[in-house]
N, C-alpha and C positions, 0 to 999 in steps of 0.2 A: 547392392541392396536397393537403392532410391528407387523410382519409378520404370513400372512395368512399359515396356515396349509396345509396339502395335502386335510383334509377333507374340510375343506373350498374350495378349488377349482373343488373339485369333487362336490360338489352342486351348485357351483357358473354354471360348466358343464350342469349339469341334467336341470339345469334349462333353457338357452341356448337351448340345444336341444328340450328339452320340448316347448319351444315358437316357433323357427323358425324350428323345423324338421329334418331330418335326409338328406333329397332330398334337401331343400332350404341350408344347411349350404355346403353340395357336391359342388352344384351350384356357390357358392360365393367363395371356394378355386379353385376352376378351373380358373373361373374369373380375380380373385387379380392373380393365376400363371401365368394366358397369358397377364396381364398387366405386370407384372415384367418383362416377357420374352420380349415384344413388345418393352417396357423401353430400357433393355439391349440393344437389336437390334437397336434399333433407336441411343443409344451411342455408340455404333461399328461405325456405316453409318456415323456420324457424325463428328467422331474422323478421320476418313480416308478420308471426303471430305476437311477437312482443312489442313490436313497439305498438301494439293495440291494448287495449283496457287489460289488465292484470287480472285473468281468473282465476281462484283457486283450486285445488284439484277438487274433485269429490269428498264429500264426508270430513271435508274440516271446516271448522267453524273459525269464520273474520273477525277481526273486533267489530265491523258492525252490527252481525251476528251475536257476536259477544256481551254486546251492552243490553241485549231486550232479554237477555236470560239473567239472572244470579246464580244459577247452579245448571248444571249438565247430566241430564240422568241417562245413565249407559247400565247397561243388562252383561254382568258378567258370564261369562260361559266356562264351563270344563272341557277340556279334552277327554277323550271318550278312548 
């Protein structure tokens, strides 16, 4: 049972290739690489929008927002 051999992984290979092909497995490392890289990129962009001033999203009110009002008038609506 313990650990597979070299030959063991060179058929668990053959086999692999044998099903999805030589074009279709190219295709899905290129893929998973530019999702890694998009990944990366995205936590770069994200790491250096934070440690800048904290903005909040859209349409919600800060406490500093909060102290020049007393009350909040919002306009209910129905589904239709």
């Amino acid at each position: 049972m313990g650990s597979f051999s070299i030959w063991h992984w060179l058929i668990v290979l053959l086999i692999v290739v044998m099903v999805f092909g030589t074009k279709k497995l190219k295709n899905m490392g290129s893929d998973l690489g530019g999702a890694v890289k998009g990944f990366k990129d995205g936590m770069k962009d994200g790491s250096t929008a934070d440690s800048g001033a904290v903005n909040p999203p859209a349409g919600q009110v800060t406490s500093s927002q909060a102290a020049d009002k007393t009350t909040i008038d919002v306009e209910a609506k129905q589904k239709s």
